[in-house]
N, C-alpha and C positions, 0 to 999 in steps of 0.2 A: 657690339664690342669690336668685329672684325671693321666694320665701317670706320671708327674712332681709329682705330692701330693705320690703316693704310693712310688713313687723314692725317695722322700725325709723322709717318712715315714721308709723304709726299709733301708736307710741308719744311722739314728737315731737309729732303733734297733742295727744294728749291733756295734755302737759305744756304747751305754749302755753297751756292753757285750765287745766290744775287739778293744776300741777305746784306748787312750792313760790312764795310770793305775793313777788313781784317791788314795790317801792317803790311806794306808789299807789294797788297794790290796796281797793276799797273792797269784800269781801266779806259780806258783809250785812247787817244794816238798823243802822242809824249808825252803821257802819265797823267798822274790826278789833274794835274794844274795846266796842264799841256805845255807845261814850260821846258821837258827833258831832264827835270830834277826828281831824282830818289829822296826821302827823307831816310832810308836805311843804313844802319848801322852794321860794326861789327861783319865788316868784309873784309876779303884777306887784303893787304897790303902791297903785295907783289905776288908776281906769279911764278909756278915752276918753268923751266925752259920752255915743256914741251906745253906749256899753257895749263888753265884749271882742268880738273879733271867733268869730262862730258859724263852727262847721267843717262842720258837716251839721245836718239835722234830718230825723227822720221822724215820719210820720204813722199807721203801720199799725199801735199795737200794741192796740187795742183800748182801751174803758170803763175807769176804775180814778183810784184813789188811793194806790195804792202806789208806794213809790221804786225804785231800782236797785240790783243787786247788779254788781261789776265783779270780774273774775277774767282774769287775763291777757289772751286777745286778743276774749274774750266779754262782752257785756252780759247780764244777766238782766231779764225786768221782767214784768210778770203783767198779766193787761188782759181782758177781757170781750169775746166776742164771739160774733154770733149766737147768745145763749141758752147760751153755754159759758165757762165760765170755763177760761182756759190761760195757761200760761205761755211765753215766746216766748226766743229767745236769739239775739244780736243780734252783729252786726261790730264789733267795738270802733272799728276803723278809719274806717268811712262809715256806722253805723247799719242796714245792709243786714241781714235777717232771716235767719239760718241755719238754724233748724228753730222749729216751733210745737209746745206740748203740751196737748193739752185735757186736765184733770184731774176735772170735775166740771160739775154746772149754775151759772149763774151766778146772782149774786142783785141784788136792786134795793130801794131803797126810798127817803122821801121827801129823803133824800140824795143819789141817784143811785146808777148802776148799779156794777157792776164787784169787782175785788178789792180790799182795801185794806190790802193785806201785801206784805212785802218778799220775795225769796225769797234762803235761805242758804246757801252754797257750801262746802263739804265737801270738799276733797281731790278724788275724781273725780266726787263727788256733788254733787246740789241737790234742798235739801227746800224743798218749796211747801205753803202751808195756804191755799185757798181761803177767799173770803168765806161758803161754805156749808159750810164746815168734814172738806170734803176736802185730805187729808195725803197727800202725797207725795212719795217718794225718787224721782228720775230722773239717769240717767246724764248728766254733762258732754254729753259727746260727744256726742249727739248726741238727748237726749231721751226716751230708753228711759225704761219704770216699771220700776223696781226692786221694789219693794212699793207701796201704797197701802191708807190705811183714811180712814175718817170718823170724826173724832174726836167728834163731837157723839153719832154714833145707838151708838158703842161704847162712851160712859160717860155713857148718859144724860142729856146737859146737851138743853138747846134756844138757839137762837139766842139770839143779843142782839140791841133794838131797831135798830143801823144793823149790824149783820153782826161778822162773825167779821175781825178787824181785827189780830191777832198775826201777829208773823215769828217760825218758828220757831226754837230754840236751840238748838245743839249746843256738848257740852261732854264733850271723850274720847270716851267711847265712847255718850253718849247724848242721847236729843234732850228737849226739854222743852217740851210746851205748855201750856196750860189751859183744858180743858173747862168747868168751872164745872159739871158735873154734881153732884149727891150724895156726899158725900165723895171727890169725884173732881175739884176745884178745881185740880187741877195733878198731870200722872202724867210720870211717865220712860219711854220707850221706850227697849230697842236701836236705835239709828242703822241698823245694818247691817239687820234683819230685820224694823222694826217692832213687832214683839211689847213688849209691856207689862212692864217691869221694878221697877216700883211705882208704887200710886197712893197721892196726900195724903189719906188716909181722914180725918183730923181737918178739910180744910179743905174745906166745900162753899158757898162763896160762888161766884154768878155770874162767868162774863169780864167781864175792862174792858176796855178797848180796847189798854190799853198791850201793849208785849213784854219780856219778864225778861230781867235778866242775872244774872249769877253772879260770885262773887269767893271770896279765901277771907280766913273773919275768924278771927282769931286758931288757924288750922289748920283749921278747918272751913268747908268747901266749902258753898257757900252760894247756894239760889238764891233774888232777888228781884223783884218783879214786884207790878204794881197791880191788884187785883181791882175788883169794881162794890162793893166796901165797904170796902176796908183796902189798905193799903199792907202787904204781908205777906215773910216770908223761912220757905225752906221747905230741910232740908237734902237737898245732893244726894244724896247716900248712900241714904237710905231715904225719905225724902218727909215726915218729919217737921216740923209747923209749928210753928217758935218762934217768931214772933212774927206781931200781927197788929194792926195801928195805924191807929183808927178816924178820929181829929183831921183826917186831911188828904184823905180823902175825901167826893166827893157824893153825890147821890144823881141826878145822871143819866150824866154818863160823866167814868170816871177815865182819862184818858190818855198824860199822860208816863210815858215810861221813867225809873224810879228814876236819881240819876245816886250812884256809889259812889265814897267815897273814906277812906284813914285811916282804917277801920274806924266810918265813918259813912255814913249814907247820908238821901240829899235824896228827899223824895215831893213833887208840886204837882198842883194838879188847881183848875179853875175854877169857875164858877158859882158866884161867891160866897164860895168856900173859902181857899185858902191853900197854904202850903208846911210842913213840917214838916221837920227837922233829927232823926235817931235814930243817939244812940252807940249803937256796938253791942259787946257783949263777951262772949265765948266761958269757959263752963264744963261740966267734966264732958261735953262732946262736944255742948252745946248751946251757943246762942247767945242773948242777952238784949238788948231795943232797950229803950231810956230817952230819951223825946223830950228834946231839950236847947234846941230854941225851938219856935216857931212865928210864921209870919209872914203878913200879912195883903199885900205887898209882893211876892207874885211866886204870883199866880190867873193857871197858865200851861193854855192850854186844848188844843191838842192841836200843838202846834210845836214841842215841848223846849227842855229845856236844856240848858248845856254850861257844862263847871269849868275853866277856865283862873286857872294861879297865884294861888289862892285866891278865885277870884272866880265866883260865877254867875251867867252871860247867859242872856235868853230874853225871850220876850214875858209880860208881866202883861196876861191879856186882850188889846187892842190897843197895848200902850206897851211898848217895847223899855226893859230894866230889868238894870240892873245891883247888886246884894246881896253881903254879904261870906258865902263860905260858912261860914266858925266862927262866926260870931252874927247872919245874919241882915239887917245892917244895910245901908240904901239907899244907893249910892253916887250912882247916877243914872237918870232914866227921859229917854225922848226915842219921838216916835212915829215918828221913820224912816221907814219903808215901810208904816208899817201892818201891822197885826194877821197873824203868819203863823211859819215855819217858822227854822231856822237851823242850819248847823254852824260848824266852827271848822277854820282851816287858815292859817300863817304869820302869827301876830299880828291874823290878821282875822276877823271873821265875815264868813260870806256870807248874805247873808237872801233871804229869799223870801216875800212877803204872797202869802193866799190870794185879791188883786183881781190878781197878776200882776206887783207891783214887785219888780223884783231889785236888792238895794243891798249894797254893801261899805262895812265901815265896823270901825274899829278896835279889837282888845279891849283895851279899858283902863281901871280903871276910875275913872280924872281926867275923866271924860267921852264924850259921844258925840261920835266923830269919824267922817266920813261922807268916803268916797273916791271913791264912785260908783255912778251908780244908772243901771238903765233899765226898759224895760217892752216886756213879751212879749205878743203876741195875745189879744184875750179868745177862751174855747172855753164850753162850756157848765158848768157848777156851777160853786163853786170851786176854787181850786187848792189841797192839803192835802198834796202827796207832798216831803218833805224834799230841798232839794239834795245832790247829790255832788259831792266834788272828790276827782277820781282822774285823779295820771297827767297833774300839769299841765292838766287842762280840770275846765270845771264844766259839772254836768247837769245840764238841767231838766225835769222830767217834769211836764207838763199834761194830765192827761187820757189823749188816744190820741197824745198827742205827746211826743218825747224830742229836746230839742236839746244838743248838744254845744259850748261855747265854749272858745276857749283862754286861758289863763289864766295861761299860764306867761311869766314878764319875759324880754324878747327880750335 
């Protein structure tokens, strides 16, 4: 009977934490869809002066630049410390630390120290990719390695100048990173065992900073993602590269997440570059990109974008800019908070500049309309980790700090 109760006890826990995703859920790096859209409801409207009110904040989770993964009653977040790079899992309730995981050395450079990856939640798993391009499956529950490899020293790539900077991708049964070694620009693993289930042998471009997603265009499954040369899509199936679109990258870091839609998909990357717009169309079990604009109107540097009712928000450089996504054209710019990060959640955005100002302000695109702003503690470098909103609160991840606000209309 005692054996029956802990079994049904232990299974309880682990469905609190990585049971089927309850409303809210913001499970890896820019949400369900990794598009930077909430489907959440029933958020306040505007804010008080002094901004919404904080529920907790902690301070322990070490060095980094990466955002949060949220899964039932768990936070995920990765962070640096003492010379180790781990990942930590967190109370959802009051931020209190439940278990830590070292996964690897940590790295540093004239950016600062830490991880700069999200990590992604799996059913009862969570895979983490270190800034020093340690990969890892670890149990929900309580942290365990499942498998682990190093994706850099097993397909010969070598770092990139600010560090290995992707959240990993799961999709069925496999995971997806990108080395950027020797025709090994992007390989599939089994999820479950790690092992190597194909590598993109046609595609040996460097990492970019960005993380891929996947869709499927016209029946085929499709993964796409930003290299340190092209905007590329690679099929999931075999790792076949059909396309690879040179126009909308630079040549020092490519960093937004592709954002997909309608069998098109958005590239942007800054220092001078641009946006590019590719129809994309499916023959013969391949798939074919044909740029359809390109625009000088949204040099977004590493804060993405987001596609609300035909529209893309994001920052150009420092100026919060709004573009129609079928052709391109500027609805409005406004510099808001200054130069920085954003999602989308109940007709708002929630923004976040890397000097610390958090502003709401409305997707629309008649203009910018600004609902409320405030301002979080300076900490050391800038702040680069995307907000979350999950679960009626928003997060803000600075550094070695995670605050939690409510957000939800009383």
């Amino acid at each position: 009977m005692r054996l029956i109760v802990c079994l049904a006890l232990i299974v309880a826990a682990t469905m609190g934490v990585a049971g089927q995703s309850p409303t809210g859920d913001w499970p890896q790096w820019r949400g369900p869809s990794r598009s930077g859209l909430s489907t959440e409801t029933g958020l306040l409207r505007e804010w008080p002066a002094a901004g919404p009110r904080r529920l907790w904040s902690t301070s322990n989770l070490g060095a980094g630049f990466g955002s949060i993964a949220v899964r039932g009653n768990r936070i995920f977040v990765q962070g640096a410390r003492g010379g180790r790079s781990s990942v930590a899992a967190l109370n959802r309730a009051d931020g209190t630390q439940v278990w830590v995981r070292d996964i690897g050395a940590a790295g540093n450079n004239d950016r600062g120290p830490g991880p700069r990856s999200t990590p992604t939640v799996d059913g009862d798993r969570l895979y983490v990719l270190s800034e020093s391009g340690d990969l890892a499956c670890l149990r929900v529950l309580d942290g365990a390695v499942i498998w682990q490899r190093n994706i850099l020293k097993d397909f010969g790539a070598r770092n990139i100048s600010w560090l290995v900077s992707e959240s990993p991708l799961v999709d069925g049964d496999r995971l997806f990173v990108s080395p950027g070694g020797r025709g090994a620009g992007m390989v599939a693993l089994d999820k479950m065992t790690g092992k190597t289930v194909w590598v993109a042998k046609e595609l040996s471009d460097e990492a970019g900073y960005a993380s891929a997603i996947v869709a499927d265009v016209q029946g085929v499954r499709t993964v796409m993602t930003f290299t340190a040369a092209a905007g590329i899509g690679v099929r999931a199936s075999d790792g076949k590269l059909m396309w690879r679109h040179r126009s909308v990258s630079n040549n020092t870091a490519n960093i937004a997440t592709p954002v997909f839609f309608d069998n098109k998909v958005f590239y942007t990357s800054s220092y001078g570059t641009g946006g590019a717009l590719l129809g994309l169309r499916a023959q013969a079990g391949a798939v074919h990109a044909q740029e359809i604009y390109f625009t000088r109107d949204m040099q977004n540097h590493h804060g993405g974008v987001v596609l609300v009712n035909g529209y893309l928000y994001g920052f150009d450089n420092s100026i919060l800019t709004c573009i129609e996504f079928a052709t391109g054209k500027q609805m409005w710019q406004h510099r808001s908070v200054g130069k920085g990060s954003l999602v989308y959640a109940d007709g708002h955005l929630y923004l976040f500049s890397e000097n610390r100002v958090v502003g709401l302000a409305e997707a629309t695109p008649v203009g910018y309309r600004e609902k409320g702003r405030f301002r979080i503690a300076e900490q050391d470098w800038q702040s680069w980790a995307h907000p979350v909103v999950s679960g009626g609160r928003l997060y803000l991840r600075d550094q070695g700090t995670l605050a939690a606000y409510d957000i939800h209309a009383q």
